[in-house]
C-alpha positions as CSV (number, residue, x, y, z in Angstrom):
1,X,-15.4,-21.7,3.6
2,X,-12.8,-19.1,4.7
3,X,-11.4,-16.3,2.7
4,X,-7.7,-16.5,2.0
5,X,-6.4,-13.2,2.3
6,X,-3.2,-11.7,1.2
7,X,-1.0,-9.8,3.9
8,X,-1.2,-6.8,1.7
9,X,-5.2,-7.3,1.6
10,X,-5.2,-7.6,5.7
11,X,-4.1,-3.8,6.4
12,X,-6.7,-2.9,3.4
13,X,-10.5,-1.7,5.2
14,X,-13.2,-4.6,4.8
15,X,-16.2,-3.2,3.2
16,X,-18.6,-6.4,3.3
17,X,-18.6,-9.6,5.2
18,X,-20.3,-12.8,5.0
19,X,-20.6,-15.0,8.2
20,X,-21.2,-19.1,7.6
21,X,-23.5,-17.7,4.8
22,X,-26.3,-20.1,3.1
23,X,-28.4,-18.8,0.3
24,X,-31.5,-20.2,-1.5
25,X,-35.0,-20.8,-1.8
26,X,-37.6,-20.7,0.9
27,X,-40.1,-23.4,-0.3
28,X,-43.5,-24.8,1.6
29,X,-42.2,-27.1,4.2
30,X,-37.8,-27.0,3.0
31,X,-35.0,-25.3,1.5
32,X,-33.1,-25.4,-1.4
33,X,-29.9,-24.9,-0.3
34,X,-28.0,-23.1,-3.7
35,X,-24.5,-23.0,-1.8
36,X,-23.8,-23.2,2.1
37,X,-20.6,-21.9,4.6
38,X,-19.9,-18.9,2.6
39,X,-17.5,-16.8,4.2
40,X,-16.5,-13.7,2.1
41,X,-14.4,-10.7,2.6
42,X,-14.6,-7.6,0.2
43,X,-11.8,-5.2,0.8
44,X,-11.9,-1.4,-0.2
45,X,-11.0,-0.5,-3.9
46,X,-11.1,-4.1,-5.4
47,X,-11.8,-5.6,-8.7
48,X,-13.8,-8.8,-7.8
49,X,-15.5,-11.5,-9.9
50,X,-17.5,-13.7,-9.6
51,X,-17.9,-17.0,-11.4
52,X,-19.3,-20.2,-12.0
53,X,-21.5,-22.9,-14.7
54,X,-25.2,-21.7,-15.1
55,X,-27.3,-22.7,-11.8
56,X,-24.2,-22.6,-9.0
57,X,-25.6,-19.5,-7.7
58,X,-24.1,-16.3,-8.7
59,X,-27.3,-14.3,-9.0
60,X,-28.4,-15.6,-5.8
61,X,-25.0,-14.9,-4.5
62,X,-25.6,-11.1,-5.4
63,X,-29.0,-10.8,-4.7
64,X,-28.5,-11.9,-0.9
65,X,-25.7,-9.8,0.0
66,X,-27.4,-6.6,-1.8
67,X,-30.4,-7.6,0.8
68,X,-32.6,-8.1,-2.5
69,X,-33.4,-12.1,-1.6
70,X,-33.5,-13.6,2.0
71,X,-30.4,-15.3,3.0
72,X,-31.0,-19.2,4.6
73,X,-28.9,-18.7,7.2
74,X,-25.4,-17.0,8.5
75,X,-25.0,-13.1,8.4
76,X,-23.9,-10.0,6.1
77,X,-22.2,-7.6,7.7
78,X,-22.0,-4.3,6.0
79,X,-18.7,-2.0,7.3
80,X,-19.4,-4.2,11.0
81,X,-23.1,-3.7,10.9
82,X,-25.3,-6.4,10.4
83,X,-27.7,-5.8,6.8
84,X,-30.8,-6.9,8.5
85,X,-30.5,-3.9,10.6
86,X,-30.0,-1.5,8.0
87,X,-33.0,0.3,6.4
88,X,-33.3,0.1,2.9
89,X,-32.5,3.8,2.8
90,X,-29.0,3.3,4.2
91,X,-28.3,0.4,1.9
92,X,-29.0,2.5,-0.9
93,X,-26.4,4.9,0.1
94,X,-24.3,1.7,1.2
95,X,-24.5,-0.6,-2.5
96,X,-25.6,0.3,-5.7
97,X,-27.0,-2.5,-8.4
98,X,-26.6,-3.3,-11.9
99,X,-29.3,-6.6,-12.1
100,X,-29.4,-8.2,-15.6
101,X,-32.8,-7.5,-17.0
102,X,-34.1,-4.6,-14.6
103,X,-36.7,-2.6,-15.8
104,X,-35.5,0.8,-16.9
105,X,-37.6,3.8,-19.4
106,X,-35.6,3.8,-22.4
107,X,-37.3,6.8,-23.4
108,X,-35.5,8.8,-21.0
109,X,-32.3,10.4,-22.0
110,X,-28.8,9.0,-20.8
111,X,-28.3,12.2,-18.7
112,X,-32.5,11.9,-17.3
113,X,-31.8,7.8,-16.6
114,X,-28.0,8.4,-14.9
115,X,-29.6,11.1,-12.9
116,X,-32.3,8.7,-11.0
117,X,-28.6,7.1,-9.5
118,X,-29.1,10.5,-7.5
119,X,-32.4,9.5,-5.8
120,X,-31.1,8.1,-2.6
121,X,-30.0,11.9,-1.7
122,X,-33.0,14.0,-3.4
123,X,-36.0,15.1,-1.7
124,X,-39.6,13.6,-2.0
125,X,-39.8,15.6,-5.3
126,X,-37.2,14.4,-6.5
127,X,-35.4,18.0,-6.9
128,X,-31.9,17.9,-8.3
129,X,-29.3,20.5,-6.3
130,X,-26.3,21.8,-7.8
131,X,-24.3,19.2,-6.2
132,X,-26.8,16.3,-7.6
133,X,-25.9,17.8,-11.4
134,X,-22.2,17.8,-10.8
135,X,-22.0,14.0,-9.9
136,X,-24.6,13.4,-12.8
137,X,-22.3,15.2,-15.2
138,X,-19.0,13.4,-13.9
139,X,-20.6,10.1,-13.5
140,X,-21.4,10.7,-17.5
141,X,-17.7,11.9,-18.1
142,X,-16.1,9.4,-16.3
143,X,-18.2,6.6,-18.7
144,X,-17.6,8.4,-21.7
145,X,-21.0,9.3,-22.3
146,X,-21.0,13.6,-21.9
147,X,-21.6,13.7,-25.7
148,X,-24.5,11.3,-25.5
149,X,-26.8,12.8,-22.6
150,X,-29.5,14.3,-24.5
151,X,-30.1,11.1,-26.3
152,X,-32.5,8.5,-26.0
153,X,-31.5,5.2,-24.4
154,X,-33.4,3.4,-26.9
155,X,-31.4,4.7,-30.0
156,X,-28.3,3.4,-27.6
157,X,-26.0,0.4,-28.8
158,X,-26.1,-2.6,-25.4
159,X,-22.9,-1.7,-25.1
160,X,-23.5,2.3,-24.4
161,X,-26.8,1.6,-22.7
162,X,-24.2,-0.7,-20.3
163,X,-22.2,2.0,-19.7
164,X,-25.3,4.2,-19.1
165,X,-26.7,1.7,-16.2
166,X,-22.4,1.9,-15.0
167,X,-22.7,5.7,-15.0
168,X,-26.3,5.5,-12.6
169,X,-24.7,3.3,-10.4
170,X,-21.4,6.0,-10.1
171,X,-23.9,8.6,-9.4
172,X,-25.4,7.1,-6.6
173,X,-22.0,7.8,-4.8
174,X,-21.7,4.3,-3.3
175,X,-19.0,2.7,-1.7
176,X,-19.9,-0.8,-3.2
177,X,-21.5,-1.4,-6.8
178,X,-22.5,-4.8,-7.3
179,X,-23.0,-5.9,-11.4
180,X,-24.9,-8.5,-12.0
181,X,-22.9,-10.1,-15.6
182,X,-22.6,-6.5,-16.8
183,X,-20.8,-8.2,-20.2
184,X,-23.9,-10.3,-21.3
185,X,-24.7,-9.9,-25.2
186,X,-22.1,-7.5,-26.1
187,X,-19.4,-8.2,-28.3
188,X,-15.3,-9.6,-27.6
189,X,-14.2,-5.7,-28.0
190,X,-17.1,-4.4,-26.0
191,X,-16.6,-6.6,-23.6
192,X,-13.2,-5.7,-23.0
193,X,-14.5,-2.2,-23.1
194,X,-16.7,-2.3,-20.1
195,X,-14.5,-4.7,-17.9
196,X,-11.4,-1.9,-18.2
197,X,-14.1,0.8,-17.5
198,X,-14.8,-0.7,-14.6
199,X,-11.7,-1.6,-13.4
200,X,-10.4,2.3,-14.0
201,X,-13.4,3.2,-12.2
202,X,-12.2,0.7,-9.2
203,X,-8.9,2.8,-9.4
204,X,-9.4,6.2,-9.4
205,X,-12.1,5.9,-7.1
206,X,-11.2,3.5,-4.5
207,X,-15.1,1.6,-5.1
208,X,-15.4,-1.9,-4.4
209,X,-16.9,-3.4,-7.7
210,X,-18.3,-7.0,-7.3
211,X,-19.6,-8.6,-10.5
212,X,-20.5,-11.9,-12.1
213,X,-19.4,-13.1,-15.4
214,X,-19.1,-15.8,-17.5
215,X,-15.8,-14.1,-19.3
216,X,-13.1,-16.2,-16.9
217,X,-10.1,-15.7,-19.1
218,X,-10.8,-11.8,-19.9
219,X,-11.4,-11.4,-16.0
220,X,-8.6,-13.4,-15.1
221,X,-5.5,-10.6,-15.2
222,X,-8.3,-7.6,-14.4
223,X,-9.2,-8.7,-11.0
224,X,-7.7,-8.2,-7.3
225,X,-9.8,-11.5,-6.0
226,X,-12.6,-14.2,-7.7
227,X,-14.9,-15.8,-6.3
228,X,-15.7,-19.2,-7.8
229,X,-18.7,-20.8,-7.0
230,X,-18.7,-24.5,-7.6
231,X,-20.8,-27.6,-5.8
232,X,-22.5,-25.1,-3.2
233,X,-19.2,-23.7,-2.1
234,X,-17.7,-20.5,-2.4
235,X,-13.8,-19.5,-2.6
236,X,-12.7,-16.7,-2.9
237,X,-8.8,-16.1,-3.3
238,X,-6.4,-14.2,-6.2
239,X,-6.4,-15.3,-10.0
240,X,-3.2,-16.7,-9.1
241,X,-3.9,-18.8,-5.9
242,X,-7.1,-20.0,-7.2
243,X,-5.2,-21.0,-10.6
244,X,-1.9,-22.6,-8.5
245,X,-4.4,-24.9,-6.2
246,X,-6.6,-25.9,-9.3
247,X,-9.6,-24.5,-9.0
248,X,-10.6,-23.3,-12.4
249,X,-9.3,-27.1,-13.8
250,X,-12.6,-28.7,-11.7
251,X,-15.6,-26.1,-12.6
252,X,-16.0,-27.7,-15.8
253,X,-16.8,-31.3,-16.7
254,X,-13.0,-32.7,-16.3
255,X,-14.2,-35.0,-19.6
256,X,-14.9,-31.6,-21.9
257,X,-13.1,-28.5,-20.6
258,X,-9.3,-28.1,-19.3
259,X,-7.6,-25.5,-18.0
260,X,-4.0,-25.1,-18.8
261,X,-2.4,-23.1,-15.9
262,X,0.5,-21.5,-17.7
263,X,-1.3,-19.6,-20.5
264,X,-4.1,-19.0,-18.1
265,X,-6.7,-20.6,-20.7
266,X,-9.8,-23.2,-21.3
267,X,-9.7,-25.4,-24.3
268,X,-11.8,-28.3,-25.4
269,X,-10.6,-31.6,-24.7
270,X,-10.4,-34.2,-27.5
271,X,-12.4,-37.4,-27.4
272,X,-10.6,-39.3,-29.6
């Protein structure tokens, strides 16, 4: 499916490209097909979700175009260069990843975990320069989190340790960071807390920031473009063209869930 672009968004520098994109699952002797003719456009220094029910394919979504899970067919191309032809050291100067459940050391300090975001650009020993403690030390400014570096990230709240995994990802200097539902388990306020970080960060730094989320209506007046995945398809378009053609009335089961355009909100329908 095509992107629909704005005019102001055609003069803007495309950072990431899909091409008739199909991602899923390799088995034995088929495929499972997740979602098919994905054609995507990420501009420089936008605020992009990404949404959809459990199952349509966000994870999968992210974890093909960070070059993480084999793509079915189609092509990514990252700043006009295809992905597969990238090495993995490139693409981890190129997109930096914030993946639900990784595996981090929360016995490391805030300061020693942001500071592996650096390790793209160290030597074999893993030597910080100057240079490499600067972006540390604004990475943890710029998330709020000077005051916190000596401690440990296990004594960390999940909303702080978020914001620690945010301020890795900033110091690994990448033009694209890619969150994988960077809002899961954390509260309506710290919630709010993390999507307006991120979107400042989008700002001031001219980043393209692609994440998933569940959190449609707090996402809804944040973001630049969403991408909705919905019966194997994937539009992307602004809040307010996707909420003018209907889109977000038909992700939900039309029986239980409507959308009422005007206040831009879900609500339960009743049965009786």
């Amino acid at each position: 499916m095509e992107v629909n672009t704005n005019t102001e968004s055609l003069k803007a520098r495309s950072v990431l490209k899909t091409d008739n994109l199909s991602i899923g699952y390799s088995l034995k002797k088929s495929q499972k097909i997740i979602a098919e003719n994905i054609g995507l456009n990420l501009i420089e220094g936008s605020f992009i979700g990404l949404v959809g029910i459990n199952g349509s394919g966000k994870s999968t979504l992210l974890r093909s175009l960070t070059g993480l899970q084999e793509v079915l067919r189609g092509s990514i191309y990252l700043e006009g260069e295809n992905i597969k032809k990238l090495s993995s050291e490139i693409l981890s100067k190129k997109i930096s990843v914030v993946l639900t459940g990784q595996a981090i050391s929360k016995n490391l300090s805030v300061s020693e975990l942001v500071a592996l975001g650096r390790q793209p650009y160290t030597n074999w020993l893993g030597k910080l320069r100057e240079e490499d403690i600067e972006i540390v030390k604004n990475s943890l400014k710029a998330t709020e989190l000077y005051e916190l570096k000596n401690e440990k990230c296990h004594t960390l709240s999940d909303g702080q340790l978020q914001r620690v995994l945010i301020a890795r990802a900033l110091a690994q200097d990448t033009e694209i960071i890619i969150l994988d539902e960077p809002t899961t388990h954390l509260d309506l306020h710290h919630k709010a807390s993390i999507l307006t970080l991120l979107k400042e960060i989008c700002k001031t730094t001219q980043k393209t920031i692609l994440f998933s989320t569940h959190d449609i209506e707090l996402v809804l007046p944040l973001c630049d473009q969403i991408i909705v995945m919905h019966k194997r398809q994937a539009l992307m378009d602004t809040p307010e063209n996707l909420i003018s053609d209907g889109t977000f009335e038909a992700i939900f089961p039309e029986d239980i869930i409507g959308f009422d355009a005007p206040s831009k909100r879900f609500f339960l329908k009743n049965k009786n």
